[in-house]
N, C-alpha and C positions, 0 to 999 in steps of 0.2 A: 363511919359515915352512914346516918341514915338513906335508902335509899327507893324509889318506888319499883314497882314490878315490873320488870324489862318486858315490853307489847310485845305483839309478834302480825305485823302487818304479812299479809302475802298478798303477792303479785300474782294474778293470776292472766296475764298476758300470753303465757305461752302456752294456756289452751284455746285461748284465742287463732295461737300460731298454727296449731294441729288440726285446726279447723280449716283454717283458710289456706292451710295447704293442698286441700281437696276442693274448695272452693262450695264445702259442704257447711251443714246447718248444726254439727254436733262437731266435736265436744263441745258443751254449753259450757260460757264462761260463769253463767249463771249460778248453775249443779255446783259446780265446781268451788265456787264462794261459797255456798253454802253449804257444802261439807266443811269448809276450812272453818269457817265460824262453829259451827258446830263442833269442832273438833279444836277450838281453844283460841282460835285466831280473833286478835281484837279490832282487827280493821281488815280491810278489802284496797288493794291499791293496782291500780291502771294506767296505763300512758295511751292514751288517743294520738298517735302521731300522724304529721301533715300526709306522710303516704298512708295511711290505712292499714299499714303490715300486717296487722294483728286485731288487735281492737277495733271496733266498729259504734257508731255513732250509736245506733241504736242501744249496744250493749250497756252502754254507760248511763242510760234512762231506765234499762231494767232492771241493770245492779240498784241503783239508786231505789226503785220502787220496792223492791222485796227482800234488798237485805235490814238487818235488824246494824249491825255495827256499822260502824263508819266508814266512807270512800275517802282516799286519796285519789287524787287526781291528778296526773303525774301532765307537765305542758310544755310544749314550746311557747315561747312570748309572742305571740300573735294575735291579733285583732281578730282572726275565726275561733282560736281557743278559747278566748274571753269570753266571745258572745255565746257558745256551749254552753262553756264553765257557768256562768250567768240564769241558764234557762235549766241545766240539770242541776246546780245550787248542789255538790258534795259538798261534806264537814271541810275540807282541808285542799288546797293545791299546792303541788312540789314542781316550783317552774324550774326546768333542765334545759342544757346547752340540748340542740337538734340539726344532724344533718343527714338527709335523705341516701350517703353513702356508708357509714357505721350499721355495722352488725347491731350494736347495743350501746346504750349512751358512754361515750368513752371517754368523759370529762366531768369537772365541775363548771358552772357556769363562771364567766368573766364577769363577775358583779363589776368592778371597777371602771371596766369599756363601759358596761350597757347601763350604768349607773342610773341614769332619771328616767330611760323605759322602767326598769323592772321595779322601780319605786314607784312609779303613776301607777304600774300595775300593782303593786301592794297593796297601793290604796285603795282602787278599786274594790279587790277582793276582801281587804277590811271594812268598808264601807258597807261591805254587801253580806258581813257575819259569817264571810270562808276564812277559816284558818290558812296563813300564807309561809309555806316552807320555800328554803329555796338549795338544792344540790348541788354542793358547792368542793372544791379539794381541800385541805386542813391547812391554807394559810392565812396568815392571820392577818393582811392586808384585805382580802377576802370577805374573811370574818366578821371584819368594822365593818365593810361599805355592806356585808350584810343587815346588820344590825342596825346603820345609820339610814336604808333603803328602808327597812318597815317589816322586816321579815321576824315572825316571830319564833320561828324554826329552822336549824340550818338541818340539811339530811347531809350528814360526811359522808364523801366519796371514797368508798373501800375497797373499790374497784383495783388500784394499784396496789395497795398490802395484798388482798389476795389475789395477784398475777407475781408475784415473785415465785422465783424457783430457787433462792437461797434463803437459807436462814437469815444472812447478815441483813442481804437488802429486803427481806420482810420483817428482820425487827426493827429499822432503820424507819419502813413506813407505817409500820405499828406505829413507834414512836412519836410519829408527827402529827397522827391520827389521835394519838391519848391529849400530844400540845395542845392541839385542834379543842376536841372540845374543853379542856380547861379555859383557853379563850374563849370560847364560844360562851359557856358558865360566866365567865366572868363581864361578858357582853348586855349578859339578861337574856342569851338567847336560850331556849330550850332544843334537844339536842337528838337528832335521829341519825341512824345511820345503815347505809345499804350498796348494793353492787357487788356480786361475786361470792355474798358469807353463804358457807356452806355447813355438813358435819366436818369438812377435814380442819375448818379453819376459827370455827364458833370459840372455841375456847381461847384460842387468840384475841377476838372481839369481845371478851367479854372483860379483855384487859382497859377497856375504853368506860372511862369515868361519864356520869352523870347523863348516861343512855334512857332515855325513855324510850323509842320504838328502833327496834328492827326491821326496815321491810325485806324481806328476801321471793324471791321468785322462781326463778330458773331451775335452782337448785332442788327445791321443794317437788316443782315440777315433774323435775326427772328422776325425782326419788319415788312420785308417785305412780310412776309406770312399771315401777319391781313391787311395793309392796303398797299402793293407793292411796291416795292423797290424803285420809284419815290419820293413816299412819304414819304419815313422811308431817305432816304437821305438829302432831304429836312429839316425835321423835325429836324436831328442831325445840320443839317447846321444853322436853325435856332438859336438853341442853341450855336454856336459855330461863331456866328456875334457878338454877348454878349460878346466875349474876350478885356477884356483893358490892358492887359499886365503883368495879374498876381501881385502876392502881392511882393513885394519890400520890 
């Protein structure tokens, strides 16, 4: 199967986190993307969330002004997010489940429930020349009411594949992951995926068919505190040259 060159989006949220755990003005989320770019990464991806944890309103105006590759724009479905998203115009928004007590997004969204919000909001964002992804878990109920909302990207949620601590039940949710996007293919959706992929577990993901981006974050992150963020990009990229198109 012919296939294109597996992205490699990074998250650069959690130097966001380093920062505002001192309540200080560095690390730049800024430096920080621009190493990643520089050092092979094809997009920039961020979540503005409604607490602030991390990301900062302004951050999201300055990534936008000086980097050269693309913002994702990672949101909860709300009427403040919109009207941001709207005024900083990123390439792409990846709307995610959100609640103010999670560590880190711990689901895919309930396209199904939230069905004609998340579609008014599609339109919106198509109307407006953003690309509209939406984070979703790998079924296929899901899937449709992705595809039938307006979304032109689903991002798989890999979060569950990598929290297994067995072989069985991580090849169990590999597997549902590879169904995932063969539905999602066969949808007309185009196909990302992110949550958790690290170096232990990359080669597992790369068993996932018709992958156009990876975002990964955390992982990057903290690989960039042993040997800098140059290098921890690098490394996952290396990994992520190895893509032949997933198992068929």
């Amino acid at each position: 199967m012919k296939h294109n060159k597996l992205r490699l989006g990074v998250n650069v949220d959690h130097v966001a986190t380093l920062r505002q755990a001192r309540g200080a003005t560095y690390p730049s989320p800024l430096e920080a993307a621009l190493l990643c770019e520089k050092a092979g990464a094809a997009g920039i991806t961020i979540h503005l969330r409604k607490d602030r944890r991390h990301i900062q309103d302004a951050d999201i105006f300055e990534l936008k002004k000086n980097l050269k590759t693309p913002i994702n724009f990672e949101m909860a479905n709300t009427t403040e997010m919109i009207d941001i998203v709207l005024k900083a115009r990123p390439a792409e928004v990846c709307l995610v489940p959100e609640t103010s007590r999670e560590l880190t997004t711990e689901g895919g969204l309930n396209v199904m429930g939230r069905f004609n919000a998340l579609k008014k909001t599609a339109g919106i964002m198509k109307d407006n020349g953003i690309t509209v992804s939406f984070f979703i878990d790998p079924d296929t109920d899901q899937l449709e009411k992705a595809a039938e909302a307006g979304a032109e990207f689903v991002e798989l949620h890999t979060g569950t594949f990598c929290g297994q601590t067995t072989k069985k039940a991580a090849r169990t949710e590999l597997n549902r992951l590879i169904r995932g996007a063969k539905t999602a293919h066969k949808l007309g959706l185009k196909v990302n995926a992110g949550h958790g992929i690290n170096m232990a577990n990359i080669e597992s993901i790369r068993e996932i068919p018709y992958l156009d981006t990876l975002n990964i974050g955390h992982s990057i992150v903290a690989r960039s505190v042993m040997i800098g963020i140059d290098a921890a990009v690098r490394e996952m990229l290396g990994e992520m040259t190895k893509y032949s198109g997933g198992k068929m």
